[in-house]
N, CA, C and O of each residue as an XYZ file, in Angstrom:
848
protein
N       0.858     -1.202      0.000
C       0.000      0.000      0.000
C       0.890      1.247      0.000
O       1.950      1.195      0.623
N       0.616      2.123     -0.511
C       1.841      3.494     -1.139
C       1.415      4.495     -0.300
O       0.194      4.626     -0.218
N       1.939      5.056      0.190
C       1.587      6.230      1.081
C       0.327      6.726      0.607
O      -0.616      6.602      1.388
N       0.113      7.253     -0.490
C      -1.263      7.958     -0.866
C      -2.239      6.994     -0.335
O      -2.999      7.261      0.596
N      -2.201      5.891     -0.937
C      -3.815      5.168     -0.515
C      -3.563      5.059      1.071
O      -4.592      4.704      1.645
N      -2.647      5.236      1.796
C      -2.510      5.168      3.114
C      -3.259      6.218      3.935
O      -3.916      6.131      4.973
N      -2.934      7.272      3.103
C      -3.643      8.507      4.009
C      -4.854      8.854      3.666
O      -5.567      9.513      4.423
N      -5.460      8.217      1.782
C      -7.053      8.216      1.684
C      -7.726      7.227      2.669
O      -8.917      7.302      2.971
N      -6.814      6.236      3.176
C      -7.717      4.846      3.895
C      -7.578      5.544      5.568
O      -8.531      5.297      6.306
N      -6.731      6.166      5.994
C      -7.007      6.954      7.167
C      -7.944      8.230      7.251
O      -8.445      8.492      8.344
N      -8.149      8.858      6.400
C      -8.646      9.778      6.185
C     -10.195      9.372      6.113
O     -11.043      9.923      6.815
N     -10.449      8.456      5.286
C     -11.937      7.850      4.979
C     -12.247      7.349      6.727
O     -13.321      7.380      7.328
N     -11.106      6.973      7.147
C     -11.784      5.752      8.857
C     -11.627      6.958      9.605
O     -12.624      7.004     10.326
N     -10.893      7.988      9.831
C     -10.716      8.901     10.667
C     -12.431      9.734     10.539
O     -12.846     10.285     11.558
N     -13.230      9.755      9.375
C     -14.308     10.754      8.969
C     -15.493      9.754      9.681
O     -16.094      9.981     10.732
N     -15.592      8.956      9.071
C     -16.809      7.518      9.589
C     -16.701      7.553     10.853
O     -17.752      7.998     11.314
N     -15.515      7.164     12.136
C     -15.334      7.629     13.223
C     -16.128      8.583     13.862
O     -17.069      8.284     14.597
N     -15.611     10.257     13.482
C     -16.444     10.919     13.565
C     -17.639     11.416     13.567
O     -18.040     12.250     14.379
N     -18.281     10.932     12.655
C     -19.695     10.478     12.137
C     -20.611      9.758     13.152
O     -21.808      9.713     13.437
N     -19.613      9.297     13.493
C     -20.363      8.065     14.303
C     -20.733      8.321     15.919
O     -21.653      7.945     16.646
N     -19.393      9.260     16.130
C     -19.549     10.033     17.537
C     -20.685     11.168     17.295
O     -21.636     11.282     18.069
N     -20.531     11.905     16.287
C     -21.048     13.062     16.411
C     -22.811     13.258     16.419
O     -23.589     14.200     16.570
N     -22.921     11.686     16.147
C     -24.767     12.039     15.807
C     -25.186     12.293     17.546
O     -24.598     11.967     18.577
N     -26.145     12.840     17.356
C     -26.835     13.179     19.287
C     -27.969     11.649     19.269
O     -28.528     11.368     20.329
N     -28.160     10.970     18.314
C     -28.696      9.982     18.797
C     -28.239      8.836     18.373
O     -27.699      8.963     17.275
N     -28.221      7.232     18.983
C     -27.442      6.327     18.075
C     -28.168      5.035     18.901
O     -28.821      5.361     19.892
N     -28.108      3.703     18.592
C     -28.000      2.823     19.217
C     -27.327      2.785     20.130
O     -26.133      2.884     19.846
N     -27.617      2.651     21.457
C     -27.263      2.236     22.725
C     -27.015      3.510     23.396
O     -26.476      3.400     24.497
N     -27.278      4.681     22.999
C     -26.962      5.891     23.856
C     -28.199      6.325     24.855
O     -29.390      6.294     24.547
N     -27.608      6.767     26.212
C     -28.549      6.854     27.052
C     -28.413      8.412     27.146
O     -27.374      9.068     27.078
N     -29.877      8.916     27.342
C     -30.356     10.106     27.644
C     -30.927     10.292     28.656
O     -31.885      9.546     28.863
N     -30.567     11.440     29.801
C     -31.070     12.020     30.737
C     -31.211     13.586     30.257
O     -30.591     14.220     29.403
N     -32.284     13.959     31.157
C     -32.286     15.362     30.715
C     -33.388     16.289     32.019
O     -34.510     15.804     32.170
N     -33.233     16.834     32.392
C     -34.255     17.775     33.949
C     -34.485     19.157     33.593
O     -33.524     19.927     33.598
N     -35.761     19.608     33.253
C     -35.600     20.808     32.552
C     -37.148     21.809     33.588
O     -37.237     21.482     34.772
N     -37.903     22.598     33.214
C     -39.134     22.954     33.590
C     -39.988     23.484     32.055
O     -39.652     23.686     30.888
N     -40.921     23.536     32.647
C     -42.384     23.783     31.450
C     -43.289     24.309     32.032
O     -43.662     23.951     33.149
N     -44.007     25.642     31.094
C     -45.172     26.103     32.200
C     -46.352     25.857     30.157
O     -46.130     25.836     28.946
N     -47.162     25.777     30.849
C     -48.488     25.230     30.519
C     -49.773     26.162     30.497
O     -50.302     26.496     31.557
N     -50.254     26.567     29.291
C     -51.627     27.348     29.672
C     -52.828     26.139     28.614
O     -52.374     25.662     27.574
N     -54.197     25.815     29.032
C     -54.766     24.601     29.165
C     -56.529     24.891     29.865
O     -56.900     25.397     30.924
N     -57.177     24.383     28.864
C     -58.394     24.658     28.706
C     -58.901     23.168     29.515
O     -58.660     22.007     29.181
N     -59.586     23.620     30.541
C     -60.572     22.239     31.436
C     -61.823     22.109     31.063
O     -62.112     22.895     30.161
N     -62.926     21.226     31.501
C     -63.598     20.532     31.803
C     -64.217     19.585     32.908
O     -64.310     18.360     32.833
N     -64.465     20.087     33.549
C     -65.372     19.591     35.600
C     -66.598     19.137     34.907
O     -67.318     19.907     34.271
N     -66.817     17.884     35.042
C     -68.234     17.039     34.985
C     -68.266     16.436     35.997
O     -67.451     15.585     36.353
N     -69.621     16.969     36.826
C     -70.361     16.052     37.915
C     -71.302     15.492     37.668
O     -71.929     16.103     36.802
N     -71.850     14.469     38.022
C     -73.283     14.065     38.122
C     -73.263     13.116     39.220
O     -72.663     12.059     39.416
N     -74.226     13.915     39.975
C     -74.602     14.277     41.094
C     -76.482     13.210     41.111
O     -77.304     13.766     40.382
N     -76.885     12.249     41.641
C     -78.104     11.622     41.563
C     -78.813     11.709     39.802
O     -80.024     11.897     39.688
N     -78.194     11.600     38.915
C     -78.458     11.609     37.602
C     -78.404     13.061     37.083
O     -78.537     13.039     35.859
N     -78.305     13.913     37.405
C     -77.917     14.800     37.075
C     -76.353     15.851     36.106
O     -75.728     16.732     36.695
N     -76.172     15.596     35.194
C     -75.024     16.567     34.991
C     -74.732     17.278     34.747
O     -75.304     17.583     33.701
N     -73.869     18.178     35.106
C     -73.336     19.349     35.633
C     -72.144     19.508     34.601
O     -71.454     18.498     34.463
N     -71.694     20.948     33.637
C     -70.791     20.984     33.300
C     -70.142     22.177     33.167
O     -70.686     23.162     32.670
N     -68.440     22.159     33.784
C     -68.091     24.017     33.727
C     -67.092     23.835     33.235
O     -66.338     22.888     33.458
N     -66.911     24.844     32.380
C     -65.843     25.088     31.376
C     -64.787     26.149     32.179
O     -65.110     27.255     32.613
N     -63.176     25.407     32.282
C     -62.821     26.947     32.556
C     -61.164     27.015     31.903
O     -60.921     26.585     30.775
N     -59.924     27.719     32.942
C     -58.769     27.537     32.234
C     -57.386     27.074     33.572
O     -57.521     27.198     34.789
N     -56.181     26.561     32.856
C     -55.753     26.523     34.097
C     -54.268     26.660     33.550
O     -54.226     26.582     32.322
N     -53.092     26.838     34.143
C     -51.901     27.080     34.161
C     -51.022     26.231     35.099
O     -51.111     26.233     36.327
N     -49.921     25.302     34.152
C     -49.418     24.737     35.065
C     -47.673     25.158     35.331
O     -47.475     26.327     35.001
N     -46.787     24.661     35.695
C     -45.657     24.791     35.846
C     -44.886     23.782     36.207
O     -44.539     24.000     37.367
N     -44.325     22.546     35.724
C     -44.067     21.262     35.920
C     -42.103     21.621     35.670
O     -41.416     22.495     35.141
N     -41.900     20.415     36.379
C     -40.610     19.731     36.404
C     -40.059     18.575     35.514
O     -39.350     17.809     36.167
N     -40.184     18.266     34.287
C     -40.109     17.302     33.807
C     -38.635     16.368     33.829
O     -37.691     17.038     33.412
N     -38.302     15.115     34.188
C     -37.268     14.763     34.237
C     -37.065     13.393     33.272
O     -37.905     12.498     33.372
N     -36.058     13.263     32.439
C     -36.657     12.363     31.209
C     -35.316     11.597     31.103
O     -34.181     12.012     31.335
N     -35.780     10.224     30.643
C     -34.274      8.858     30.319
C     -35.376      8.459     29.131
O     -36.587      8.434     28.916
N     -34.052      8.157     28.497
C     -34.017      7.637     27.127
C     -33.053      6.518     27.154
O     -32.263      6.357     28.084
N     -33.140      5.615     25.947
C     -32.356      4.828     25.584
C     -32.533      4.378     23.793
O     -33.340      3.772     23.089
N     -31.440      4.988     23.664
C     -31.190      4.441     21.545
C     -31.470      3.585     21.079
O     -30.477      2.860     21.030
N     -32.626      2.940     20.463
C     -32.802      1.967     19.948
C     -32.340      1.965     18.595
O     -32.074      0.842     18.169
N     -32.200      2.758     17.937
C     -31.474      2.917     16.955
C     -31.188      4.573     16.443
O     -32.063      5.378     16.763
N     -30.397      4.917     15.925
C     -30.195      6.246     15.203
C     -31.073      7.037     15.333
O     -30.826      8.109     15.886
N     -32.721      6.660     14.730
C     -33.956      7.651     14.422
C     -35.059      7.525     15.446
O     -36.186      8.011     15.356
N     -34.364      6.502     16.836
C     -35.193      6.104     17.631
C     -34.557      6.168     19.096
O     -33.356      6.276     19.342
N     -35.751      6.068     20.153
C     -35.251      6.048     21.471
C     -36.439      5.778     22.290
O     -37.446      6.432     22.020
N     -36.483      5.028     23.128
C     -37.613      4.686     23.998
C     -37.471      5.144     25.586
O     -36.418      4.754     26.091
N     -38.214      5.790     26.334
C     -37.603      6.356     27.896
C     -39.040      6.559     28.620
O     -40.161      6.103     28.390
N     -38.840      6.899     28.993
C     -39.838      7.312     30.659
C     -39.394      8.792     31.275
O     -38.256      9.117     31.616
N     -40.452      9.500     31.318
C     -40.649     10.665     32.013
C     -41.289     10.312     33.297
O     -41.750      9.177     33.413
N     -41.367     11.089     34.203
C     -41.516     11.976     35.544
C     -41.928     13.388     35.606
O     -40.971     14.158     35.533
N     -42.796     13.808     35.693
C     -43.014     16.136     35.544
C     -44.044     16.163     36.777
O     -45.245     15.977     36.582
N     -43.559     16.385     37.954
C     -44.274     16.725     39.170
C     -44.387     18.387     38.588
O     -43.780     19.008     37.716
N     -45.543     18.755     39.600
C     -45.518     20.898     39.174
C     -46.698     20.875     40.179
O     -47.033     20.139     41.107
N     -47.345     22.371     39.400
C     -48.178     22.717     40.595
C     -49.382     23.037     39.309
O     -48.943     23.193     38.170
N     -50.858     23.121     39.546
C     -51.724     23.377     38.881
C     -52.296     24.545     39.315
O     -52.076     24.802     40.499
N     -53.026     25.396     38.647
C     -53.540     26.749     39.323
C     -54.777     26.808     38.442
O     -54.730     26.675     37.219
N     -55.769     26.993     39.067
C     -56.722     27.313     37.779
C     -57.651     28.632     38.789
O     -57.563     29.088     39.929
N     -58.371     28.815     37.789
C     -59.168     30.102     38.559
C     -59.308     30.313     39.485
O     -59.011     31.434     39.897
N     -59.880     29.277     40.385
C     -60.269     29.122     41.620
C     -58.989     29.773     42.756
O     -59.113     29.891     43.975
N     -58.140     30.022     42.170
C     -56.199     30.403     43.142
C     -56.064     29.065     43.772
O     -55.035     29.131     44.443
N     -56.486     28.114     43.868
C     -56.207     27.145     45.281
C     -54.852     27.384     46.106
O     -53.770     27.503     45.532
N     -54.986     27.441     47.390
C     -53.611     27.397     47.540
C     -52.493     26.522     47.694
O     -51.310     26.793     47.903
N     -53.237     25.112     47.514
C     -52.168     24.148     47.685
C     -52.429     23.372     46.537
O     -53.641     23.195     46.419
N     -51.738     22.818     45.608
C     -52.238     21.226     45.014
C     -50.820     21.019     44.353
O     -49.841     21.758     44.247
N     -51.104     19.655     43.928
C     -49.785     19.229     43.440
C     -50.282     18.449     42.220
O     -51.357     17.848     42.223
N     -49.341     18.495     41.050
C     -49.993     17.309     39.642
C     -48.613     16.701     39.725
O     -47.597     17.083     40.305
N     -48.883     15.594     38.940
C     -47.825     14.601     38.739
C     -48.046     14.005     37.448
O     -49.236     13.697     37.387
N     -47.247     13.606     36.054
C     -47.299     13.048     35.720
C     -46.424     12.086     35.089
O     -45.446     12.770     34.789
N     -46.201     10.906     34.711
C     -45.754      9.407     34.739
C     -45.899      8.738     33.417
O     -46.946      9.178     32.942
N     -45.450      8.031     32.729
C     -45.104      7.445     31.654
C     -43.969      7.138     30.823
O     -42.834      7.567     31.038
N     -44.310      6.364     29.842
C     -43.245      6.150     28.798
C     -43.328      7.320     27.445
O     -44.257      8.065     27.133
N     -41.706      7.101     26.690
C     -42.013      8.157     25.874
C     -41.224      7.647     24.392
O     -39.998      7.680     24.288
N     -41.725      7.387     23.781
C     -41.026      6.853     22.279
C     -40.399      8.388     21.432
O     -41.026      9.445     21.515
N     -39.594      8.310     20.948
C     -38.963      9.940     20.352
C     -38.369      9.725     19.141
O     -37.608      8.762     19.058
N     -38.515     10.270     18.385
C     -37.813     10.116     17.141
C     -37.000     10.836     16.340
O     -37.490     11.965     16.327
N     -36.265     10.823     15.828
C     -35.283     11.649     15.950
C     -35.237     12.096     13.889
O     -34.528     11.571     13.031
N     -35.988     12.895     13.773
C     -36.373     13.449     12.155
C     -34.978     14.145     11.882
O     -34.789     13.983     10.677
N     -33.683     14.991     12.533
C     -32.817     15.282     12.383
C     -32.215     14.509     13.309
O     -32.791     14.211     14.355
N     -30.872     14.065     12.986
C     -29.580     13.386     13.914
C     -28.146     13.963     13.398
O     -27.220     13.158     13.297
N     -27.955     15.201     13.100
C     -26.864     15.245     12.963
C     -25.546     15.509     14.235
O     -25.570     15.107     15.398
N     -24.504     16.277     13.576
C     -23.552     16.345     14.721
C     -24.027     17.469     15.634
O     -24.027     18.519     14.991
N     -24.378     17.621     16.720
C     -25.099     18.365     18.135
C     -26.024     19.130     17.875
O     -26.109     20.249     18.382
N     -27.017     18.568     16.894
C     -28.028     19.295     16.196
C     -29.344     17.943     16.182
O     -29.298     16.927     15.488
N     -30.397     18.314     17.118
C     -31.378     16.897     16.143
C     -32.639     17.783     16.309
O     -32.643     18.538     17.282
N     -33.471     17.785     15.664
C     -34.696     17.571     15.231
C     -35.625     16.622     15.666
O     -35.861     15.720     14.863
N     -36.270     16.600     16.846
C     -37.427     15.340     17.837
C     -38.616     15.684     17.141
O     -38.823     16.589     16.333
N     -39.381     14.778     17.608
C     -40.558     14.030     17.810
C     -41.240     13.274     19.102
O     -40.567     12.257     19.275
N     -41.838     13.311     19.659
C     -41.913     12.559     20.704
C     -43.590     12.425     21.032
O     -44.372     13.358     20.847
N     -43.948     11.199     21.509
C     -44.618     10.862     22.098
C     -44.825     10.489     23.815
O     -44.016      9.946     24.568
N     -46.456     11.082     24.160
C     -45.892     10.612     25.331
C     -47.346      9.988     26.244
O     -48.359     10.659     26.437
N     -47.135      8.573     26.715
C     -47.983      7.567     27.235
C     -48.071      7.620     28.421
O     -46.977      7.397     28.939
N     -49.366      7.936     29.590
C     -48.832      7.797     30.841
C     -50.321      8.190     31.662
O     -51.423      8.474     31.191
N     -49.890      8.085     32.975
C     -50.965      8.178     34.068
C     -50.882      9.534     34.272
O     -49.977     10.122     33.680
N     -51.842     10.347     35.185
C     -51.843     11.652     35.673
C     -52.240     11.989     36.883
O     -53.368     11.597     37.183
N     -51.571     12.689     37.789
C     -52.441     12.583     38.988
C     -52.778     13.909     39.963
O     -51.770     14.615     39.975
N     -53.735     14.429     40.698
C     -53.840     15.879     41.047
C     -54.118     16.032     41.895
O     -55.249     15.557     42.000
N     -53.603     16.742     43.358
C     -54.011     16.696     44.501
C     -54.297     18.192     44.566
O     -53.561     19.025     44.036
N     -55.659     18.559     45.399
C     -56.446     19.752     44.653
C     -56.784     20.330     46.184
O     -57.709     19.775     46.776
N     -56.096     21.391     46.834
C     -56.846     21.558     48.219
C     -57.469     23.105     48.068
O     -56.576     23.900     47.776
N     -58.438     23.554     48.163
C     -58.818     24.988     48.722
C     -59.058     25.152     49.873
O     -59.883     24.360     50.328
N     -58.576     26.035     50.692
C     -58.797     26.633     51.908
C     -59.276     27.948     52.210
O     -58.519     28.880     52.481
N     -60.797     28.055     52.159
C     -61.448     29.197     52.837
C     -61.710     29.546     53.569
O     -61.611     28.621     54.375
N     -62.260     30.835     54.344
C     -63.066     30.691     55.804
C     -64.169     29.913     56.159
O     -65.123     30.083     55.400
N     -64.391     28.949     57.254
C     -65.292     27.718     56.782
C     -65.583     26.910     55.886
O     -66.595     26.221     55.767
N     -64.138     27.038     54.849
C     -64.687     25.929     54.015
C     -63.247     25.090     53.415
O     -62.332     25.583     52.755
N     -63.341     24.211     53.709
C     -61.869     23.528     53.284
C     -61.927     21.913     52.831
O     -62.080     20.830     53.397
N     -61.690     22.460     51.320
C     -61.988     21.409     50.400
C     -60.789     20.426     50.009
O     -59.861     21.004     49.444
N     -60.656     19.276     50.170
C     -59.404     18.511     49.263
C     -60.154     17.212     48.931
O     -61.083     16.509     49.328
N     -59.113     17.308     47.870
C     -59.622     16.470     46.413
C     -58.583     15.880     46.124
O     -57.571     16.308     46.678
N     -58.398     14.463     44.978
C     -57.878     13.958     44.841
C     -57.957     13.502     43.078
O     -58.969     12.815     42.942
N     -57.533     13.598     42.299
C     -58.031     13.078     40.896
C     -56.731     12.219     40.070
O     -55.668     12.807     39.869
N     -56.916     10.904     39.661
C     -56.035     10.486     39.033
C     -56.232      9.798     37.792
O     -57.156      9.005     37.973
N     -55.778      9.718     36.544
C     -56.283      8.884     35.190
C     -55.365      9.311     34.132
O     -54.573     10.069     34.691
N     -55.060      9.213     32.879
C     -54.646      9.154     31.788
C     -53.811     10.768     31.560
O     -54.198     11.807     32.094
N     -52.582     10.646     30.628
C     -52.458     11.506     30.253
C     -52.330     11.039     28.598
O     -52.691      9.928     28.209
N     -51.806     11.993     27.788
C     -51.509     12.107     26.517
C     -50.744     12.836     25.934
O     -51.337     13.881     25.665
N     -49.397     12.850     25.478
C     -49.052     14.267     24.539
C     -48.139     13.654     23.655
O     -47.554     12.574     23.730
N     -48.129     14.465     22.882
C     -47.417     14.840     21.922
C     -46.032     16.193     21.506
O     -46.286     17.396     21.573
N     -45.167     15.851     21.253
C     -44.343     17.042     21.249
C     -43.784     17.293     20.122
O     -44.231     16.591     19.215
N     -42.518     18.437     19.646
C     -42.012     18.324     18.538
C     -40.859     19.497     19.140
O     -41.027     20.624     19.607
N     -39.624     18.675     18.896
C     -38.535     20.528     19.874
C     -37.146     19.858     18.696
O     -37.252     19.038     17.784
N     -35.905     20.619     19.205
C     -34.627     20.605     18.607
C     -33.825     20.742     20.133
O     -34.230     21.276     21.165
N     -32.667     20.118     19.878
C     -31.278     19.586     20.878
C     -30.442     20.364     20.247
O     -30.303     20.416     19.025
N     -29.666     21.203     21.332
C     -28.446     21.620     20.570
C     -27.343     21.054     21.877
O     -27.420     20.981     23.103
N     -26.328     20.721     20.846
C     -25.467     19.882     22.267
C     -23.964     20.858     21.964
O     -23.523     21.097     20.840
N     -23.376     21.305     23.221
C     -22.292     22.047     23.302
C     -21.228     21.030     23.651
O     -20.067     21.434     23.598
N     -21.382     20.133     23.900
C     -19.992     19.225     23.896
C     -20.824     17.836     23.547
O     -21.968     17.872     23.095
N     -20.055     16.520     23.833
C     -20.195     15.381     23.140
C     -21.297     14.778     24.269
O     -22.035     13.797     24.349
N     -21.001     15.820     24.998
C     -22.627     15.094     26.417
C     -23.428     16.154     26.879
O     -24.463     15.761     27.417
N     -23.249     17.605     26.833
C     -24.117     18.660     27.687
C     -24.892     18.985     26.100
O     -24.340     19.120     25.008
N     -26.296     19.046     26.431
C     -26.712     20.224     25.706
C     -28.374     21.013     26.278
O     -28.670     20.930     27.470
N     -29.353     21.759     25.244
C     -30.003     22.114     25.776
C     -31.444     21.519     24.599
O     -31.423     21.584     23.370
N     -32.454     21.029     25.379
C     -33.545     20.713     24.757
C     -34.597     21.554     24.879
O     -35.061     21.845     25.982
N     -35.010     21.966     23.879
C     -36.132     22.641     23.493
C     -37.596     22.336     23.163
O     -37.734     22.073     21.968
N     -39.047     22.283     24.074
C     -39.842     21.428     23.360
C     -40.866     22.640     23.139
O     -40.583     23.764     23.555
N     -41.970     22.393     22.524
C     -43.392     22.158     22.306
C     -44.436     21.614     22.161
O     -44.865     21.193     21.087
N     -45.014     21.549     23.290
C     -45.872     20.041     23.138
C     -47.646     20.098     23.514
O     -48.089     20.832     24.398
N     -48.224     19.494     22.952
C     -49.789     19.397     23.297
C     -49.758     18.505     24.482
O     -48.908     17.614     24.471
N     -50.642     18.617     25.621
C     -50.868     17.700     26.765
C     -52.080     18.269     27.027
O     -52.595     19.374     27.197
N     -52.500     16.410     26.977
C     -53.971     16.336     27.785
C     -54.546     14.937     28.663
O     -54.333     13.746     28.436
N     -55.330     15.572     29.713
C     -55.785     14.797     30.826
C     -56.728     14.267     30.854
O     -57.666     15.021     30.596
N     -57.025     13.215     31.059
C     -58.607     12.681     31.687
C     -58.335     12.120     32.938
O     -57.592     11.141     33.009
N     -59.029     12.800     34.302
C     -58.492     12.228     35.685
C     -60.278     12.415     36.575
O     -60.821     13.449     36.966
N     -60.831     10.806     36.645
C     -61.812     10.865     37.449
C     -61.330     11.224     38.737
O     -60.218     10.953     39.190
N     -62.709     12.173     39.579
C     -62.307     12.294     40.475
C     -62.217     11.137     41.818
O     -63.310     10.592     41.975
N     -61.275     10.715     42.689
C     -61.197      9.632     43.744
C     -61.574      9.859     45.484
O     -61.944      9.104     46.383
N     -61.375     10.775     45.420
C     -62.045     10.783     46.926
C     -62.211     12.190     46.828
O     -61.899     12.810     45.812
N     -62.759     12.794     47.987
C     -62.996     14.113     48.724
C     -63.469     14.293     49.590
O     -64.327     13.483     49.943
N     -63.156     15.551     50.491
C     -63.362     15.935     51.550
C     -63.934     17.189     52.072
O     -63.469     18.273     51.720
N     -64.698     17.115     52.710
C     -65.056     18.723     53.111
C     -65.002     19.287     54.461
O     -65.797     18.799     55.264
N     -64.479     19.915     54.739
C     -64.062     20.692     56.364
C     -63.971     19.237     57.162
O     -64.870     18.966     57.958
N     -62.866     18.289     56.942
C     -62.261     17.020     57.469
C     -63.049     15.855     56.928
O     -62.416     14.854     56.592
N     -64.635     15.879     56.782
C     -65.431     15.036     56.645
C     -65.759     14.119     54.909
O     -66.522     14.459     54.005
N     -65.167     13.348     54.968
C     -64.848     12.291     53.459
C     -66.377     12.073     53.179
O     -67.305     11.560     53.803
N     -66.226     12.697     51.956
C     -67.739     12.496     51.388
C     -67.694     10.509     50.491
O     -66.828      9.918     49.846
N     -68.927     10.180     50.893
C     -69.206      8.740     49.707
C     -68.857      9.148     48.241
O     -69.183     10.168     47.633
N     -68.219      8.240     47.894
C     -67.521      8.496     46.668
C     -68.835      8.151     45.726
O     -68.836      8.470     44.537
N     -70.076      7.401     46.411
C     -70.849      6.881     45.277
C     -72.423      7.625     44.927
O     -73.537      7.337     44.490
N     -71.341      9.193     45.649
C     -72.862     10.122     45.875
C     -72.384     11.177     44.433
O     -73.129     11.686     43.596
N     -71.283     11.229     44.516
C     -70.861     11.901     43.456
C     -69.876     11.064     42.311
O     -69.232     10.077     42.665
N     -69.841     11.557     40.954
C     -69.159     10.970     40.055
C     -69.104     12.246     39.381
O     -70.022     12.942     38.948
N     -67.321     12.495     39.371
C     -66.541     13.956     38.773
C     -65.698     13.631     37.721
O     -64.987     12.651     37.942
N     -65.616     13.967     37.042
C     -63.967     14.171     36.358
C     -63.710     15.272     35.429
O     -64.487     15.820     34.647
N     -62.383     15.507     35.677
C     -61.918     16.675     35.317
C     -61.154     16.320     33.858
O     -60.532     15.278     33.651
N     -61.324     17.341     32.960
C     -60.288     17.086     31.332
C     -59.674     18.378     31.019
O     -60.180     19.500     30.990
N     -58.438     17.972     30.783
C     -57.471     19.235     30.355
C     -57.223     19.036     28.841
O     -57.274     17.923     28.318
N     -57.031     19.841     28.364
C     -56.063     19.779     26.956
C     -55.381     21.419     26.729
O     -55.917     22.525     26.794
N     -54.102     21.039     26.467
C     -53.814     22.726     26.705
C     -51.912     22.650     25.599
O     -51.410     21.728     24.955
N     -51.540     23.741     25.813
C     -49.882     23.270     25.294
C     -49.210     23.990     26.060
O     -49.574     25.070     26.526
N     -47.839     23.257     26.301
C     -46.643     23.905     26.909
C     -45.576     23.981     26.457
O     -45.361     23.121     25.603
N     -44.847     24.590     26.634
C     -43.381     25.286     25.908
C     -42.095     24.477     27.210
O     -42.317     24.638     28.410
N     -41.414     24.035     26.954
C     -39.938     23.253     27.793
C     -38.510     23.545     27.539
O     -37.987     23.289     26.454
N     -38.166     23.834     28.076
C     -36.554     24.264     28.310
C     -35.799     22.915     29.349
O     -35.954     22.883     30.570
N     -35.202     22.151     28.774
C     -34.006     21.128     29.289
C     -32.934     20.761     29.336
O     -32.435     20.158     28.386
N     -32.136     21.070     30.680
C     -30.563     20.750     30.491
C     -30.508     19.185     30.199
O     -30.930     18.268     30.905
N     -29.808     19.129     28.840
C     -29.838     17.262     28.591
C     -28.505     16.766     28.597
O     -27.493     17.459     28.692
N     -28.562     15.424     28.483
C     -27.180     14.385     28.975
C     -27.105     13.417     28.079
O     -28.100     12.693     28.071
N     -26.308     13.160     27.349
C     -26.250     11.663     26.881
C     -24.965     11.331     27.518
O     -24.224     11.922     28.303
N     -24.944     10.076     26.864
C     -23.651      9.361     27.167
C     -23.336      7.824     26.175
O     -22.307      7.173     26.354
């Protein structure tokens, strides 16, 4: 082999190499990433109450924690599980409640280049809402848990071969019957009332992300 084809045959393995490091997604690469998201989101409260139903339309705002693992199933793919505890607020001010939500998340990766990708993501999972108001004489807590749904679409920009920052946009929505309640200490029969609450709304996400 003559020097020339020596340094085209290093030159060609030295580039493929590269290539190979540089995509942000690949087979077997694991993703972490902990970012926040705030949420504005149109509800739905249905009671029925002895055959009766009841329906109020209103709006609500959330502010979640989302914390997300991935794993590469291949180049244009990745399968993981989220975590996004936050707080819910809707008209009413409540002053305490907490949401949670839980699932898996399939992502796809429409761009993979070098610290640049282009997502997709889906996302499968439970939802859950702990709802307290506290008035003068009147102190309500609630409990609601059931389905979530979303969908997203953002871009990764990665500043070294493991830090970067994720960007989303995503539709999310809820269906969470209501499970117990209470009024000034006293647990109402769950089989006097039948509630549930539905969100659908979108949120905007900012995430410090990790591969490796």
């Amino acid at each position: 082999m003559d020097q020339r084809t020596r340094i085209a045959t290093f030159t060609l393995l030295a580039f493929s190499l590269s290539s190979a490091v540089a995509q942000v997604n690949d087979k077997g690469t694991f993703h972490a990433s902990l970012g926040i998201a705030a949420g504005g989101h149109a509800t739905t409260y249905e009671t029925k109450i002895l055959g009766l139903v009841q329906t109020e339309d209103d709006g609500a705002v959330t502010v979640t924690y989302p914390i997300e693992l991935g794993y590469g199933l291949g180049k244009r793919f990745s399968l993981g599980l989220y975590i996004e505890p936050g707080v819910y607020l809707d008209s009413s001010a409540s002053e305490s409640n907490g949401l949670v939500l839980l699932g898996i998340q399939p992502r796809f990766y429409l761009v993979n280049s070098n610290r640049f990708a282009w997502m997709a993501s889906l996302q499968l999972g439970t939802s859950a809402l702990r709802y307290d108001v506290d008035e003068p004489g009147n102190s309500t807590k609630a409990k609601y848990s059931g389905t979530n749904v979303g969908l997203s679409t953002g871009v990764g920009f990665y500043f070294t071969d493991h830090i970067g920052l994720n960007l989303h946009l995503r539709y999310v929505g809820t269906v969470m019957p209501l499970r117990s309640w209470s009024l000034n200490g006293v647990a109402l029969d769950p089989d006097l009332i039948d509630a549930k609450l539905t969100t659908r709304g979108a949120a905007v996400q900012a995430s410090l992300a990790f591969k490796f």
